[in-house]
C-alpha positions as CSV (number, residue, x, y, z in Angstrom):
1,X,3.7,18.8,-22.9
2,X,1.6,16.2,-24.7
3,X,0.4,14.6,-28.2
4,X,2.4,12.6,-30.7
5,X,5.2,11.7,-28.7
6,X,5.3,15.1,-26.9
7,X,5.3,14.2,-23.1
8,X,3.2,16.1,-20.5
9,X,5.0,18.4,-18.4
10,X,2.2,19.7,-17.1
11,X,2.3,22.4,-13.8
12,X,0.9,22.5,-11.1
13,X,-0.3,23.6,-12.2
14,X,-1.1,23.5,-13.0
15,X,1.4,25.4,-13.6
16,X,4.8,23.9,-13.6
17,X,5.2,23.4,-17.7
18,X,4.9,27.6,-17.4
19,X,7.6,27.9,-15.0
20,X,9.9,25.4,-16.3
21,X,10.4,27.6,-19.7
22,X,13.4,29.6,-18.8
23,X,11.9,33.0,-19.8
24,X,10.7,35.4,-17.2
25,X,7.1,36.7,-17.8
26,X,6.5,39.0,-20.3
27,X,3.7,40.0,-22.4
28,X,0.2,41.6,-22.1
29,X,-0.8,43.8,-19.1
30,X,-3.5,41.9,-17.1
31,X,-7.3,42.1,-18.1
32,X,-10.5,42.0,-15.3
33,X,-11.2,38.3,-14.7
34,X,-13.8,37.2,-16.9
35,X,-15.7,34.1,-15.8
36,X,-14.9,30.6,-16.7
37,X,-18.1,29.1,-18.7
38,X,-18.7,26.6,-15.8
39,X,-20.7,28.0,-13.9
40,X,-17.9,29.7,-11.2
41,X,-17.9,33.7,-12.2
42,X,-15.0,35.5,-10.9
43,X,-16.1,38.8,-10.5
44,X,-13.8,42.2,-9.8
45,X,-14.8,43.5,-6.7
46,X,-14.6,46.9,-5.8
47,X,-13.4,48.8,-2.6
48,X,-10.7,47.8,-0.1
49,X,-7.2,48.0,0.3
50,X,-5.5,48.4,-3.2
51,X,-2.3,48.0,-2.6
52,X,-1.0,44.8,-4.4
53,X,-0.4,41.2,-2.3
54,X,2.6,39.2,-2.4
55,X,2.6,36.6,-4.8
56,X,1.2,33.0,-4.7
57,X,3.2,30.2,-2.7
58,X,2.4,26.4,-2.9
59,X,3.2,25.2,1.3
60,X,5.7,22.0,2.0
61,X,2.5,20.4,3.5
62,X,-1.3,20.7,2.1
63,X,-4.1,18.5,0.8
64,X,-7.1,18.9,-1.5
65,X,-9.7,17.6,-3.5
66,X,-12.1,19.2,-6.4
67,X,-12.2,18.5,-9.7
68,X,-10.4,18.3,-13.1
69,X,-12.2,20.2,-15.8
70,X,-11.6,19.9,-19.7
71,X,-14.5,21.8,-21.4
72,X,-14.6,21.4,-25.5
73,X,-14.0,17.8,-24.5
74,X,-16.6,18.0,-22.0
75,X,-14.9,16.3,-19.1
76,X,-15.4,16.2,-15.7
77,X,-13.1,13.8,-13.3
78,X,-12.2,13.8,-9.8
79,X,-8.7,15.9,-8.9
80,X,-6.8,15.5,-5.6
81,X,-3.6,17.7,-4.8
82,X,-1.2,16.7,-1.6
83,X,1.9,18.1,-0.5
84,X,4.3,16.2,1.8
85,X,7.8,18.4,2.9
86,X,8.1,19.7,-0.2
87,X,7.0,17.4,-2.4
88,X,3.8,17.5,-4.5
89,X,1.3,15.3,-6.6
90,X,-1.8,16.2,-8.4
91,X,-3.7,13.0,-9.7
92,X,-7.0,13.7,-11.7
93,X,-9.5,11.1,-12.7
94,X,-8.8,7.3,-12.5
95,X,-8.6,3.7,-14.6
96,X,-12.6,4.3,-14.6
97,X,-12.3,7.9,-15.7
98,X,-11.3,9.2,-19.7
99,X,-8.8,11.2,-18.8
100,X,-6.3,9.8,-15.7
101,X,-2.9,11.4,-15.2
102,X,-0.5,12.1,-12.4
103,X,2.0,14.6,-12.1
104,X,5.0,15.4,-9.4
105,X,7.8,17.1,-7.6
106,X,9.6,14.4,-6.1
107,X,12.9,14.2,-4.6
108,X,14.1,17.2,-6.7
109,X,12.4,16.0,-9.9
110,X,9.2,16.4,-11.8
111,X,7.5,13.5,-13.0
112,X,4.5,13.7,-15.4
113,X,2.5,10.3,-16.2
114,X,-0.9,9.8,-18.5
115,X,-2.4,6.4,-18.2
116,X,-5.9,7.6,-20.5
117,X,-6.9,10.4,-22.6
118,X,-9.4,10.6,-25.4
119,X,-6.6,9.3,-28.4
120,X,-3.9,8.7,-26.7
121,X,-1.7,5.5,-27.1
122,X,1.7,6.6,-25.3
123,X,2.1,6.3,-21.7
124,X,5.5,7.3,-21.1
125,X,6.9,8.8,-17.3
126,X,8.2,11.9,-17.8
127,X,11.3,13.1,-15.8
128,X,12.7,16.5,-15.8
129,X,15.6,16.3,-13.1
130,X,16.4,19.7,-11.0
131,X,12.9,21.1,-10.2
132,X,11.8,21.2,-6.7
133,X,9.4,23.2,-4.7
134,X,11.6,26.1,-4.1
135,X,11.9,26.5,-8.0
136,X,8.1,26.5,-8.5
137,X,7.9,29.0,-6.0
138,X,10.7,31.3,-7.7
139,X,9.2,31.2,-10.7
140,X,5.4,31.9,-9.1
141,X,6.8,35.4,-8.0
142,X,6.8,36.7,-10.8
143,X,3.2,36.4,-11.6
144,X,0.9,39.4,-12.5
145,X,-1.7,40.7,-9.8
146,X,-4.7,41.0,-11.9
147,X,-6.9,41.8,-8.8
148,X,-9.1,40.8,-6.2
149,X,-11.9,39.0,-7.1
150,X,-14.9,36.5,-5.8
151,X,-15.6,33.0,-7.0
152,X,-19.6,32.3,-7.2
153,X,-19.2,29.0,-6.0
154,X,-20.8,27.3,-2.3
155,X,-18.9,28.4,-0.5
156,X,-17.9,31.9,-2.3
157,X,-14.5,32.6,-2.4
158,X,-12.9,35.4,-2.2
159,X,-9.5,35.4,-4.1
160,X,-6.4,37.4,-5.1
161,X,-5.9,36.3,-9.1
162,X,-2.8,36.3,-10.4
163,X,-1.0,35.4,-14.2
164,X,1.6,33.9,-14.9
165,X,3.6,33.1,-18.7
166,X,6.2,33.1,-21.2
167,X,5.5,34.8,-24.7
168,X,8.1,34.0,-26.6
169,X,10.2,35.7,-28.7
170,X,11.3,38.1,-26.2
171,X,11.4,41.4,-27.8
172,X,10.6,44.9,-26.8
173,X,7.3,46.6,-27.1
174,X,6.4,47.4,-30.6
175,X,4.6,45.7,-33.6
176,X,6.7,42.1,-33.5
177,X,5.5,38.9,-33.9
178,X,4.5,37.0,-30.4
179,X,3.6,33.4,-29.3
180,X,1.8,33.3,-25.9
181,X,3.7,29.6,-25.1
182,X,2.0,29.0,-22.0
183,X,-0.3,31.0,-19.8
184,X,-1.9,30.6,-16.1
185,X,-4.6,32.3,-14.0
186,X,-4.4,31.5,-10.0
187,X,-6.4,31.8,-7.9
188,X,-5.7,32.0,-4.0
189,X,-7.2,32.6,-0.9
190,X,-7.4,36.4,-0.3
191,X,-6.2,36.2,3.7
192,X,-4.1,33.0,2.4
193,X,-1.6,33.1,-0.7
194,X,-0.7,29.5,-0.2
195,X,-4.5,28.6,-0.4
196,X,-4.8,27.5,-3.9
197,X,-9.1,27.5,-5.5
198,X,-8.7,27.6,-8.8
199,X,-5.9,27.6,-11.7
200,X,-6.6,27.7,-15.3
201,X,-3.4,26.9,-18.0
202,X,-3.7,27.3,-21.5
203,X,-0.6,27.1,-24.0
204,X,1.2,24.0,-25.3
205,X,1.5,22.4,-22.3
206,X,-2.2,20.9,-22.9
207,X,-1.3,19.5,-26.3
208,X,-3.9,16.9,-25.7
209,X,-6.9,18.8,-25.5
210,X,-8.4,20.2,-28.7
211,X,-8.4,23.9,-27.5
212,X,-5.3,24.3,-25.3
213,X,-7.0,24.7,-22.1
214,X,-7.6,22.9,-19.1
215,X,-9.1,23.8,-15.3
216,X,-8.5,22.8,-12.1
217,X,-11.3,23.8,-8.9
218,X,-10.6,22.9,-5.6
219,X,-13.8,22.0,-3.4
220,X,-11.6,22.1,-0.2
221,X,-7.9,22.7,0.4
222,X,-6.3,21.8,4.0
223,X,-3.1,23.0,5.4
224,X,-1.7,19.3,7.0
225,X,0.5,17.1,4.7
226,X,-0.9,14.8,2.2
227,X,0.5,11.5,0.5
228,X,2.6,11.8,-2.3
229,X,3.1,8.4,-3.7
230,X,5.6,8.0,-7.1
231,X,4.0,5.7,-9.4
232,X,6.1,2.6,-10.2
233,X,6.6,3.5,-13.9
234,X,8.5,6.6,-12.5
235,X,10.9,4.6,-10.8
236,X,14.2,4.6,-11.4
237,X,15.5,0.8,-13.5
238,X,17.2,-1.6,-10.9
């Protein structure tokens, strides 16, 4: 998480700050992807098989680049995501950039480090010990098909888009009060579930940003291992 004193433990996701809440997904049944307001429209499309895909999968070994996208703020940086035998780094923007942050799964821990965002002053290293690749993937199984769908991008891309969060407080279905904690579309390749385009989060794990909500778009997204580098703030005192 992040803002006053609240340290990013952002995903990967994206996505990992969802999974790391305890609580299985729960909550609304999914909607028809609408289309994020930057220009990539994920439309429904209609015919083919129906039957539902397994879910997404992040590989041991993968490398990407695209970009980092933070709309109200009206941000646009560079975003590169490598995996290296199970361990994983995004890194989006730079020391030339507003926003610059890094975030891992290393060695069976998850590291999360801002060096800039717009009013920030705290630049801890976040560690969360006993999260590894295979617990990312556990808790991506139990994200929501929401259906197939194409990316209006160059290329196009056709995609399987999945949800997954944590509403908390867990309670059956009636008229009770509900907090969506943290949310997340995926996007992945539709012949390719550990192809990862496009992931949206939104929820408290982008405390930062004004209006909860931050993108990642991957322009290209290789299956050969990347470089996943801890950052010396990370490291363990000597």
């Amino acid at each position: 998480m992040r803002g006053n004193g609240t340290r990013r433990t952002a995903a990967s996701a994206a996505l990992v700050a969802l999974l790391l809440a305890a609580a299985p997904p729960v909550g609304a049944a999914p909607r028809p992807g609408s289309a994020p307001p930057f220009g990539t429209a994920a439309a429904a499309r209609q015919g083919g098989d129906s039957s539902t895909p397994p879910p997404p999968r992040l590989p041991r070994d993968f490398r990407g680049k695209g970009k980092w996208i933070v709309r109200d703020l009206d941000i646009t940086v560079p975003f590169t995501w490598e995996g290296k035998d199970g361990d994983s780094q995004m890194t989006a923007g730079g020391p030339q950039y507003p926003i610059w942050f890094t975030n891992l799964i290393h060695d069976g821990t998850l590291y999360t480090l801002t060096y800039r965002w717009p009013g920030l002053n705290e630049h801890p290293c976040s560690r969360i010990p006993g999260f590894d690749l295979e617990a990312l993937n556990q808790g991506l199984e139990g994200s929501r098909f929401v259906g197939r769908e194409t990316l209006r991008r160059t290329p196009q891309r056709h995609v399987n888009h999945w949800r997954v969060g944590v509403v908390l407080p867990q309670l059956p279905p009636g008229n009770h009060p509900r907090v969506p904690l943290a949310l997340g579309d995926i996007y992945v390749d539709e012949d390719d579930r550990g192809t990862f385009w496009q992931v949206l989060q939104f929820g408290v794990q982008n405390l930062y940003d004004p209006e909860l909500d931050e993108w990642l778009v991957m322009d290209t997204f290789e299956h050969r291992p990347g470089t996943v580098t801890l950052p010396r703030e990370c490291a363990p005192p000597r």
